[in-house]
C-alpha atoms as a printed R data frame, in Angstrom:
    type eleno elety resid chain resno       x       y      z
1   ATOM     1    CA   UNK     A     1  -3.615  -5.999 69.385
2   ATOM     2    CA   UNK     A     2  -2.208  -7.924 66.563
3   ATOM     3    CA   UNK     A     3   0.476  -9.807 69.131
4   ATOM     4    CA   UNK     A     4  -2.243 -10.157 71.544
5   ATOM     5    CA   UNK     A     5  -4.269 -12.402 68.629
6   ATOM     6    CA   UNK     A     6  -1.089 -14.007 67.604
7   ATOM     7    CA   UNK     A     7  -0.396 -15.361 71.620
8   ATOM     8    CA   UNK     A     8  -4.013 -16.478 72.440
9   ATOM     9    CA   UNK     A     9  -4.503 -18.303 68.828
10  ATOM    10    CA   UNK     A    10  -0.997 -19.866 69.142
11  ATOM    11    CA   UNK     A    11  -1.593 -20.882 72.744
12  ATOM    12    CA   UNK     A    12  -5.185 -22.792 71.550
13  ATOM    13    CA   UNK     A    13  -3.654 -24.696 68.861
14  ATOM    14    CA   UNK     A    14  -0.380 -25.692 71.026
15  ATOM    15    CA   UNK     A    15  -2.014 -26.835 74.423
16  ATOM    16    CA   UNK     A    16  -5.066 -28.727 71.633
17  ATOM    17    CA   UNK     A    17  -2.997 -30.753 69.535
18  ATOM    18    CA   UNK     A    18   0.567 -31.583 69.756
19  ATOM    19    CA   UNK     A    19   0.515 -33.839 66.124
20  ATOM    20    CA   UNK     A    20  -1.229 -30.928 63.737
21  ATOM    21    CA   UNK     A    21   0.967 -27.843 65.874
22  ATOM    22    CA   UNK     A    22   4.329 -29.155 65.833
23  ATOM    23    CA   UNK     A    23   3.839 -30.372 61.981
24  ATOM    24    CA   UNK     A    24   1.913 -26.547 60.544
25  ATOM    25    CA   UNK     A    25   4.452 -25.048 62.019
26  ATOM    26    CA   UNK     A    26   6.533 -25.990 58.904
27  ATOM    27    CA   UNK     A    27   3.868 -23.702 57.008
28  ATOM    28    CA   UNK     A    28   4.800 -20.633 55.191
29  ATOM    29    CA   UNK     A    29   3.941 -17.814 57.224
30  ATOM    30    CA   UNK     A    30   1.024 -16.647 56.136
31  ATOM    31    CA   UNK     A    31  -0.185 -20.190 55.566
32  ATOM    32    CA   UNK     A    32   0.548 -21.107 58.882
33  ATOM    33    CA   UNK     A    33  -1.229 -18.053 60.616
34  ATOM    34    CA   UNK     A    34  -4.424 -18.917 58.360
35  ATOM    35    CA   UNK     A    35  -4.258 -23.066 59.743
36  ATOM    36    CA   UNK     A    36  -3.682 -21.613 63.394
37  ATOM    37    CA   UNK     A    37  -6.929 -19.629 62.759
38  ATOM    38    CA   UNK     A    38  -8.793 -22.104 61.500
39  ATOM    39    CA   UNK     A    39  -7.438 -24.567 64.326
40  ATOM    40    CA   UNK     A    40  -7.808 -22.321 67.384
41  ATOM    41    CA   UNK     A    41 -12.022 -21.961 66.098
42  ATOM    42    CA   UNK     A    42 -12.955 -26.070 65.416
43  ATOM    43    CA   UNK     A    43 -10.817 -26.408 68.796
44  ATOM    44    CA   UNK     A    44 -12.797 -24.236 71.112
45  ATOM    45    CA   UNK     A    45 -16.120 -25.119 69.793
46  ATOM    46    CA   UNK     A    46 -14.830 -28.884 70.649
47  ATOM    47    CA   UNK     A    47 -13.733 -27.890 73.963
48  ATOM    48    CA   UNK     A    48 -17.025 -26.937 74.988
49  ATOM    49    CA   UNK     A    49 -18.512 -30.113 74.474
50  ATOM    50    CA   UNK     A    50 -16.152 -32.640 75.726
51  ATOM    51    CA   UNK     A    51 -15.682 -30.957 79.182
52  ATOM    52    CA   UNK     A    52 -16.820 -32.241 81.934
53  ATOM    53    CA   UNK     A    53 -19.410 -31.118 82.667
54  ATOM    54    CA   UNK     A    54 -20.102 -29.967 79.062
55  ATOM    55    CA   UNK     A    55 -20.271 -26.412 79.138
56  ATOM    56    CA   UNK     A    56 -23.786 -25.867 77.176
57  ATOM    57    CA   UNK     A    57 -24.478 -22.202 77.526
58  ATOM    58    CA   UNK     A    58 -20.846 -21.172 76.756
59  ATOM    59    CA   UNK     A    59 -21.285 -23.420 73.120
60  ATOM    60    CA   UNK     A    60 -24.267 -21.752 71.979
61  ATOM    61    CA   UNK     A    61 -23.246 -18.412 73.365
62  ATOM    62    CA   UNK     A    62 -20.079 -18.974 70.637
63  ATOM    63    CA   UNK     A    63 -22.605 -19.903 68.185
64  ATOM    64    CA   UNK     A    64 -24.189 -16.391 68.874
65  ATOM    65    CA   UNK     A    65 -21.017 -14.619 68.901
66  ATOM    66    CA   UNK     A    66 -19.957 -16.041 65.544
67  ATOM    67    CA   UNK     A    67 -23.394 -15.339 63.733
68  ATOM    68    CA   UNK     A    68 -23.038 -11.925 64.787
69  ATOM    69    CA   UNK     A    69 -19.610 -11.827 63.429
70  ATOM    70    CA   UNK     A    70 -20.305 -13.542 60.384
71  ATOM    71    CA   UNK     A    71 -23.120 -10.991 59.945
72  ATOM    72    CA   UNK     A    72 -21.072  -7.842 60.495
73  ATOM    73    CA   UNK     A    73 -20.259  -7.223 63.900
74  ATOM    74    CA   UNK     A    74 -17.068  -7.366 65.765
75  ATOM    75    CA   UNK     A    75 -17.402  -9.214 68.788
76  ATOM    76    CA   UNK     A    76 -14.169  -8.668 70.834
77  ATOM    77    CA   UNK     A    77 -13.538 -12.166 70.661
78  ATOM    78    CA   UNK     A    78  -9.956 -12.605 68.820
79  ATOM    79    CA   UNK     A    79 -10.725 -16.482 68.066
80  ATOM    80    CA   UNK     A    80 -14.154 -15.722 66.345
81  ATOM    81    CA   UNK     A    81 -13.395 -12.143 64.680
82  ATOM    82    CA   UNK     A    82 -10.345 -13.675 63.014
83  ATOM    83    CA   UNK     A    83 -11.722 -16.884 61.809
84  ATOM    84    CA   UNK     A    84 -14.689 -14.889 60.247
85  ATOM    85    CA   UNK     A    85 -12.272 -12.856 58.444
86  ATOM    86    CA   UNK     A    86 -10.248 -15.909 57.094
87  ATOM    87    CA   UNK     A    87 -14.009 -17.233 55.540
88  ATOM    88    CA   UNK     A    88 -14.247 -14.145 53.700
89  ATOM    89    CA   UNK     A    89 -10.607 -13.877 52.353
90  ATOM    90    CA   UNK     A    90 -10.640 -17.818 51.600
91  ATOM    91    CA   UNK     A    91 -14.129 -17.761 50.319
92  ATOM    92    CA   UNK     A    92 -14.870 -20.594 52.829
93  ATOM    93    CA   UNK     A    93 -18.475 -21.711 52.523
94  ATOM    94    CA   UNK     A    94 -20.798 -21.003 55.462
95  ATOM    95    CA   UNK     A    95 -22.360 -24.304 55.326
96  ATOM    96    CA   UNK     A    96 -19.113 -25.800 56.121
97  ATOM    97    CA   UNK     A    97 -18.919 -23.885 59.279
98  ATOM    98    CA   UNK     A    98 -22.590 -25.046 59.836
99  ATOM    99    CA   UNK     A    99 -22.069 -28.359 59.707
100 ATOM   100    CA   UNK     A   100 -18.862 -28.306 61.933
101 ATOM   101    CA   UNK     A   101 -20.906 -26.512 64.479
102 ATOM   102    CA   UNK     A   102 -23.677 -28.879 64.197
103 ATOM   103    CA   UNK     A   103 -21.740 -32.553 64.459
104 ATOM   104    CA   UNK     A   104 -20.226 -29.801 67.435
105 ATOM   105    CA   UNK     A   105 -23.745 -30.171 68.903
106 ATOM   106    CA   UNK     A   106 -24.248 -33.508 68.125
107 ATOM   107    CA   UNK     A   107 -22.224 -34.130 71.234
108 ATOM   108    CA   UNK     A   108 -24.074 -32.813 73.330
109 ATOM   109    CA   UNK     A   109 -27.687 -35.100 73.047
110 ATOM   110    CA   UNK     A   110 -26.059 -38.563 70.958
111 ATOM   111    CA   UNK     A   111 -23.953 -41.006 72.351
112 ATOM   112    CA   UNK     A   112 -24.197 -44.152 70.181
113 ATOM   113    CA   UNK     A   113 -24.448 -44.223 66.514
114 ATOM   114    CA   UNK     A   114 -26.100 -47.651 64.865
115 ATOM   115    CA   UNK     A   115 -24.658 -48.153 62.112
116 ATOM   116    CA   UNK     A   116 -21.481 -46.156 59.998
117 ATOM   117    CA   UNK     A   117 -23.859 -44.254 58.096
118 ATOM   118    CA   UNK     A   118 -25.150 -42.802 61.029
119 ATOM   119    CA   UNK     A   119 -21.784 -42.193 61.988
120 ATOM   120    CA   UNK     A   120 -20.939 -40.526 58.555
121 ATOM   121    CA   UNK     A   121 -23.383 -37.359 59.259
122 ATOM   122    CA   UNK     A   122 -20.888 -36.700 62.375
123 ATOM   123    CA   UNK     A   123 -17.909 -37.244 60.508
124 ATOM   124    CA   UNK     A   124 -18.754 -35.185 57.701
125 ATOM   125    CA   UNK     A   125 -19.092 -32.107 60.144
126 ATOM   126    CA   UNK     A   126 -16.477 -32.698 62.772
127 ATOM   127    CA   UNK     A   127 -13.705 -33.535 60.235
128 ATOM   128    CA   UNK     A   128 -14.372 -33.988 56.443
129 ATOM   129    CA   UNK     A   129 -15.124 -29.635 56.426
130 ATOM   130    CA   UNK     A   130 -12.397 -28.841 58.391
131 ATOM   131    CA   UNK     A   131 -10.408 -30.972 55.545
132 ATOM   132    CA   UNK     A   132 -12.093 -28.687 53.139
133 ATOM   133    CA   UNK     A   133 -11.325 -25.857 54.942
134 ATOM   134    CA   UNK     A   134  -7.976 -26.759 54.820
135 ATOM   135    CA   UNK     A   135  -8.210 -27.517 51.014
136 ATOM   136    CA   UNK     A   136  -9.447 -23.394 50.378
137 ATOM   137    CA   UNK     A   137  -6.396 -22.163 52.916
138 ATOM   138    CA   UNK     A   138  -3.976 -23.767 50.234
139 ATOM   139    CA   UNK     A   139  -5.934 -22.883 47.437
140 ATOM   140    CA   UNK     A   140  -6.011 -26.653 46.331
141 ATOM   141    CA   UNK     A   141  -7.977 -27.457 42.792
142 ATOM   142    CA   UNK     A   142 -11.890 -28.771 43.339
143 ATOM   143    CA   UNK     A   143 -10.946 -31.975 42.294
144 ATOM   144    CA   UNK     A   144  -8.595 -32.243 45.704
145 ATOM   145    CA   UNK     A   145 -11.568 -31.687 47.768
146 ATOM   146    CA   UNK     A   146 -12.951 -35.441 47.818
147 ATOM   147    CA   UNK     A   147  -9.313 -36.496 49.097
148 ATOM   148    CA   UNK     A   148  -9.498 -33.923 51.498
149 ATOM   149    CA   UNK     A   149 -12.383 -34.983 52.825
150 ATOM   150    CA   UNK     A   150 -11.016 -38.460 52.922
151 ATOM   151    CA   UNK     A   151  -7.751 -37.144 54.911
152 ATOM   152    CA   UNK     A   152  -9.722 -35.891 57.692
153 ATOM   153    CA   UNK     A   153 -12.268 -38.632 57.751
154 ATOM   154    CA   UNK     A   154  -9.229 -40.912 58.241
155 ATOM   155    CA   UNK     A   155  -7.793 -38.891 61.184
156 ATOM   156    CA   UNK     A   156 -10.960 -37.903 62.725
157 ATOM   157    CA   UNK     A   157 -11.187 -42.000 63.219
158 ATOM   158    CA   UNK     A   158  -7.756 -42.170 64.340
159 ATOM   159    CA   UNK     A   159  -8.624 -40.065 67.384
160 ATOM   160    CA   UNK     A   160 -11.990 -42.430 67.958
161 ATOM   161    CA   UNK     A   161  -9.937 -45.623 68.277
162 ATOM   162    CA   UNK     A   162  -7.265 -43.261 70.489
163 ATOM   163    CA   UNK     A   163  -9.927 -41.909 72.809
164 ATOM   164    CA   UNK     A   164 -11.838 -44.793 73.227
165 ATOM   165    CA   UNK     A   165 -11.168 -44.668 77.547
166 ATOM   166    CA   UNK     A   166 -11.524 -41.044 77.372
167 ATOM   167    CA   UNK     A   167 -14.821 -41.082 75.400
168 ATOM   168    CA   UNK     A   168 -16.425 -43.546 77.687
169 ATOM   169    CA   UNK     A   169 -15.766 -40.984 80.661
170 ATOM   170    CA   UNK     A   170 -17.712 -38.292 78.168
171 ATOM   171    CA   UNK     A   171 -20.654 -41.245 77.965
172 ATOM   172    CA   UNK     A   172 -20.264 -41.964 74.262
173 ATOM   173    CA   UNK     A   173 -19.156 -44.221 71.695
174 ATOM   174    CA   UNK     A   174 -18.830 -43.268 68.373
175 ATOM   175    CA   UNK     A   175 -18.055 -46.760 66.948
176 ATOM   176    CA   UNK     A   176 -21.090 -47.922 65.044
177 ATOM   177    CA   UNK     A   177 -23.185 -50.129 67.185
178 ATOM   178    CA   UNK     A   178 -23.704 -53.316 64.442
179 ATOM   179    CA   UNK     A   179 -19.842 -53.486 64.872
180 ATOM   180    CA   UNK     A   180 -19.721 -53.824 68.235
181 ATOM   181    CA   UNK     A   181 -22.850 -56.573 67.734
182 ATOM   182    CA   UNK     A   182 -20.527 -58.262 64.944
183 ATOM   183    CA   UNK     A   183 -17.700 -58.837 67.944
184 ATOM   184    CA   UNK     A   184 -20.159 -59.786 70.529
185 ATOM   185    CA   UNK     A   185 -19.242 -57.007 72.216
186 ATOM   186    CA   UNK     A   186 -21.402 -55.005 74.739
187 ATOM   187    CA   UNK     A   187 -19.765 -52.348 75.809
188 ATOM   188    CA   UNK     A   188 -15.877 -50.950 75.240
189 ATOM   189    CA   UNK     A   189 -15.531 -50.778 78.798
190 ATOM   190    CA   UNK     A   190 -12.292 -52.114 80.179
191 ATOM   191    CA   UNK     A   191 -13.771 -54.260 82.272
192 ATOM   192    CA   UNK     A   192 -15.625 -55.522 79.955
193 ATOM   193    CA   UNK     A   193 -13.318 -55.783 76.687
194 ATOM   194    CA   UNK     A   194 -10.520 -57.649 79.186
195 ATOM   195    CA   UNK     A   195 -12.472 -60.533 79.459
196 ATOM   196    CA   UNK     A   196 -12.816 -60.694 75.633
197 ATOM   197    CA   UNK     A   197  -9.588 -60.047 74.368
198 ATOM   198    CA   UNK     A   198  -9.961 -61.955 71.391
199 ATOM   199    CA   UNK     A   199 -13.344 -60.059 70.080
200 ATOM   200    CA   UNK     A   200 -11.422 -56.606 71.046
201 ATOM   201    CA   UNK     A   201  -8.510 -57.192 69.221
202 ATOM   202    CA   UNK     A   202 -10.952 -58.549 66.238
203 ATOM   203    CA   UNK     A   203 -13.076 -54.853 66.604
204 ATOM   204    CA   UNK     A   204  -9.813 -53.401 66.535
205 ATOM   205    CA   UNK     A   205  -8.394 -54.770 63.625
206 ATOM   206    CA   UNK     A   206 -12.099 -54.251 61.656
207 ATOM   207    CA   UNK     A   207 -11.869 -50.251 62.738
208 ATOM   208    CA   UNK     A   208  -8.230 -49.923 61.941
209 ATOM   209    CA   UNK     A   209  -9.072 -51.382 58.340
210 ATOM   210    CA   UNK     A   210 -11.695 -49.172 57.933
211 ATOM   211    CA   UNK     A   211  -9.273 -46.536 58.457
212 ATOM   212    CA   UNK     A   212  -6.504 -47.548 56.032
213 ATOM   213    CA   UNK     A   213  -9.429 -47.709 53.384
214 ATOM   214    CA   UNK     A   214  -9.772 -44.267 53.899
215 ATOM   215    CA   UNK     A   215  -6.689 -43.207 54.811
216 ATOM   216    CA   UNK     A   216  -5.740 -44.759 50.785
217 ATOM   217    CA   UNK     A   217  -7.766 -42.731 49.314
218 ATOM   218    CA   UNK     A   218  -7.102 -39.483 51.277
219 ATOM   219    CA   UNK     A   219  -3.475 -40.410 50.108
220 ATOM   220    CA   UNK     A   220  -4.671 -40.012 46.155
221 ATOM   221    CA   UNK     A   221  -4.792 -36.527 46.640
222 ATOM   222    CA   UNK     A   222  -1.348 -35.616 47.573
223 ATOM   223    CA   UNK     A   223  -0.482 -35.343 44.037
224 ATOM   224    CA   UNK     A   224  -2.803 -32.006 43.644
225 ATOM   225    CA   UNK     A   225  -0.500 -30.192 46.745
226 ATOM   226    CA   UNK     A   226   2.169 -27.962 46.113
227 ATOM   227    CA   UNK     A   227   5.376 -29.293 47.844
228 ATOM   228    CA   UNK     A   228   6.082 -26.642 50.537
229 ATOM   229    CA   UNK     A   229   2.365 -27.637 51.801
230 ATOM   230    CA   UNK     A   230   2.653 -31.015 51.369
231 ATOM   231    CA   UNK     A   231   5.783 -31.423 53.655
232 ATOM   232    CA   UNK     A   232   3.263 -30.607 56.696
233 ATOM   233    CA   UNK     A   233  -0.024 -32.182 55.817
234 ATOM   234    CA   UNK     A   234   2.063 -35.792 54.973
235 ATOM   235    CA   UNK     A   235   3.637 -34.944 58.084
236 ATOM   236    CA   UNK     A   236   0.746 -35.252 60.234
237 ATOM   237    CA   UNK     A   237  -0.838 -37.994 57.958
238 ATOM   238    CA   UNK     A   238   2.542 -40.257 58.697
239 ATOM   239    CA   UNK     A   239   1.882 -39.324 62.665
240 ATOM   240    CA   UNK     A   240  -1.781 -40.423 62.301
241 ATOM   241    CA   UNK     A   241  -0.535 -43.891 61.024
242 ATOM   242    CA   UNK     A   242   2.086 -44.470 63.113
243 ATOM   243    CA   UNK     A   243  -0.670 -43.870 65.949
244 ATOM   244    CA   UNK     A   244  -2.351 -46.595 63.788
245 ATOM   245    CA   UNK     A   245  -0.048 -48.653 64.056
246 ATOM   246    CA   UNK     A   246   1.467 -48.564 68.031
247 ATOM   247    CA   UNK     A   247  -2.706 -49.686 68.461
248 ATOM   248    CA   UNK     A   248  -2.619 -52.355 65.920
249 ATOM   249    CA   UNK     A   249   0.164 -53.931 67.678
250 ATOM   250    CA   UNK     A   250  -1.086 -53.905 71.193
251 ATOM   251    CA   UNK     A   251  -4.810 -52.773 71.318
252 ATOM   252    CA   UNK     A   252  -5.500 -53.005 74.577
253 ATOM   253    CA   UNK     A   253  -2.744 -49.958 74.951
254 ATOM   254    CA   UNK     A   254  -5.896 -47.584 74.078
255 ATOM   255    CA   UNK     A   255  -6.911 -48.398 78.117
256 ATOM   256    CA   UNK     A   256  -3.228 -47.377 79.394
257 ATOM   257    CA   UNK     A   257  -2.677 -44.430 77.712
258 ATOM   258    CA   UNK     A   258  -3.231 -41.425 74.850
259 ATOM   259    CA   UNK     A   259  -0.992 -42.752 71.937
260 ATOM   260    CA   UNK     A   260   0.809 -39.986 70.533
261 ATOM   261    CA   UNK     A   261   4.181 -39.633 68.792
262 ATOM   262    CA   UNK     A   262   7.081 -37.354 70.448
263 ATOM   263    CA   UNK     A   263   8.031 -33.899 69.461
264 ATOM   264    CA   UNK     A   264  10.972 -35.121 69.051
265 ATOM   265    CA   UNK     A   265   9.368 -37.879 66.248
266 ATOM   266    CA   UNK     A   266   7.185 -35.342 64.843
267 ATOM   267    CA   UNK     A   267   9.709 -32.817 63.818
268 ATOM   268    CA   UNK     A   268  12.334 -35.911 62.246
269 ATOM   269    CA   UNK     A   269   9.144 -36.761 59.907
270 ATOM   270    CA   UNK     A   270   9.114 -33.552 58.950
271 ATOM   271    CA   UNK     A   271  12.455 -33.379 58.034
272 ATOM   272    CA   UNK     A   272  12.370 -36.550 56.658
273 ATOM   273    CA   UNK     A   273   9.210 -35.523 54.225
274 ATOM   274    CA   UNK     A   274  11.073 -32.515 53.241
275 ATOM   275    CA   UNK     A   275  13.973 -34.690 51.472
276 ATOM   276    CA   UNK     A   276  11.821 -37.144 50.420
277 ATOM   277    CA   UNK     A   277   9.657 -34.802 48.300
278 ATOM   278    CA   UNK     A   278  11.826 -32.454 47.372
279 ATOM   279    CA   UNK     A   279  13.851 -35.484 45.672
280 ATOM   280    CA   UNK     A   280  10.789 -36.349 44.088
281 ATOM   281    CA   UNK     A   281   9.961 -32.850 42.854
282 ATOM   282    CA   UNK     A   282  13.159 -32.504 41.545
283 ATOM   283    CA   UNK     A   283  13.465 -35.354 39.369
284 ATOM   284    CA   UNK     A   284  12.329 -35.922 35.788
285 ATOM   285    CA   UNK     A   285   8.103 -36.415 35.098
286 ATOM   286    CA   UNK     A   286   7.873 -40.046 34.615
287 ATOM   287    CA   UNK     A   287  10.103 -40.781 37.529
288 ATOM   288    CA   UNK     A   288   8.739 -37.835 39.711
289 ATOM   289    CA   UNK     A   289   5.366 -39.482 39.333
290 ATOM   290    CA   UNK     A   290   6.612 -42.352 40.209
291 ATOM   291    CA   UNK     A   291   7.888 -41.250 43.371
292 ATOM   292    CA   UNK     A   292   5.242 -39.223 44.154
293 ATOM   293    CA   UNK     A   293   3.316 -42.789 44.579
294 ATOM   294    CA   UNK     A   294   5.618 -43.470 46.693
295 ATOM   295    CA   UNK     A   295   5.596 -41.125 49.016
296 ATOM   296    CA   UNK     A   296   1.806 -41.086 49.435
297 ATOM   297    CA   UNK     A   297   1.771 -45.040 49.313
298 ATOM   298    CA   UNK     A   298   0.361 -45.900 52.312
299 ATOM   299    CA   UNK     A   299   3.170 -48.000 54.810
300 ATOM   300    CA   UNK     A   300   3.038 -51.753 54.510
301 ATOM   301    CA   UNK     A   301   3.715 -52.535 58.645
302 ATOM   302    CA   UNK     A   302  -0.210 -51.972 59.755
303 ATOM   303    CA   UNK     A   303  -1.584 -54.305 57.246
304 ATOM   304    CA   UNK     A   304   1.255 -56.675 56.945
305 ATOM   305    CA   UNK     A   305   0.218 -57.117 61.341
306 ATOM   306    CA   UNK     A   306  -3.198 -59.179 60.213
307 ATOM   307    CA   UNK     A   307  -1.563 -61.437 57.217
């Protein structure tokens, strides 16, 4: 039973994200089988919603199933029985998983959001917990938690500026509409944006610096994460901004194709990270600090684009 688990949890987080697989694979074990837990859960819940069509009665029907299991039962399903069992040994709040299920729903009756505090309700839930969630796994201090909340904020954005073709096809856009307004934009359409190149690339640029905002502050919290997990999570946060950065330098690439870095490029960061802070670690306090900025400082190229 236990290999059985292992093979359908590791086959969910592999064939859902390339970026966050290839990069908690560097995990220590147990670590790792906890993030592949958590992963294979947020992913099928998300999976529900952005088919096509959107497969209603199969979301709330896991809703069911994991209120039963979170209530006592076992449900047979290896996904839902195992993530309920990681809340209780991790002490993960309910609400968390509440909220994640509701932005989850979200998706299924809102397709605009006015203005970035609208958007914020849906961030919160579809990222920022799952950052906390992430934050109990590695038994992180409480004063991480606003940084981890930042880190998948950051990401979570990432993947709207990605998406943006693929999200039209799923009727939504998650960009705040007063920014589109700002651009004189009506729609992200392709059709549409190509005959205003100038007021996409300026929406662009305005979402990307959003992000690094974010993404900076996310970055203050590396300092409370032990170095054998902070190999992985800087990992993916380096992948995130060089997706960041292949869009800042040609926008319009959003329309051609999902921006995502290589295996190949995923796995050199990570060794790359590993000497980096292990260097760091190693070294005395005052210059370990010091280089401990540096790691986490965010990279000079995406900014250095709009100068």
């Amino acid at each position: 039973m236990k290999k059985l688990v292992n093979k359908t949890i590791h086959s969910i987080f592999k064939n859902g994200s390339k970026t966050y697989f290839y990069s908690s694979i560097f995990f220590p074990k147990k670590v790792k089988e906890d993030v592949f837990v958590l992963y294979s859960f947020v992913r099928k819940a998300d999976d529900y919603v952005d088919s096509i069509p959107q497969q209603k009665a199969e979301f709330f029907e896991f809703i069911e199933k994991y209120e039963q299991a979170r209530n006592g039962a076992l449900v047979n399903d290896v996904v839902i029985d195992s993530f309920v069992d990681l809340l209780e040994r991790k002490n993960i709040k309910y609400e968390w998983v509440d909220a994640f299920l509701h932005s989850m729903e979200m998706d299924l009756s809102i397709s605009t959001y006015n203005t970035i505090q609208d958007l914020k309700e849906y961030l919160y839930g579809s990222a920022e917990v799952v950052g906390l969630m992430m934050a109990k796994i590695l038994g992180l201090p409480t004063k991480a938690y606003p940084a981890a909340r930042y880190l998948g904020r950051a990401m979570q954005f990432i993947n709207f500026i990605r998406d943006i073709d693929e999200d039209i096809l799923l009727g939504r856009t998650y960009f705040p509409q007063v920014d589109l307004e700002k651009f004189n934009l009506s729609s992200l359409e392709y059709k549409y944006t190509r005959e205003y190149p100038l007021e996409f690339k300026g929406f662009i640029k305005a979402q990307i610096d959003r992000y690094i905002t974010w993404q900076e502050k996310a970055e203050n919290g590396f300092r409370f994460i032990p170095m054998r997990y902070l190999i992985p999570i800087k990992t993916a946060s380096d992948m995130y901004k060089w997706t960041a950065n292949q869009i800042s330098e040609k926008p319009f690439i959003v329309y051609n194709k999902k921006v995502k870095p290589s295996i190949k490029k995923i796995v050199s960061q990570v060794v790359t990270n590993g000497l980096t802070i292990k260097k760091a670690y190693k070294a005395p306090k005052k210059e370990q600090q010091e280089q401990m900025i540096l790691c986490s400082t965010f990279k000079d190229p995406i900014k250095m684009l709009y100068r």
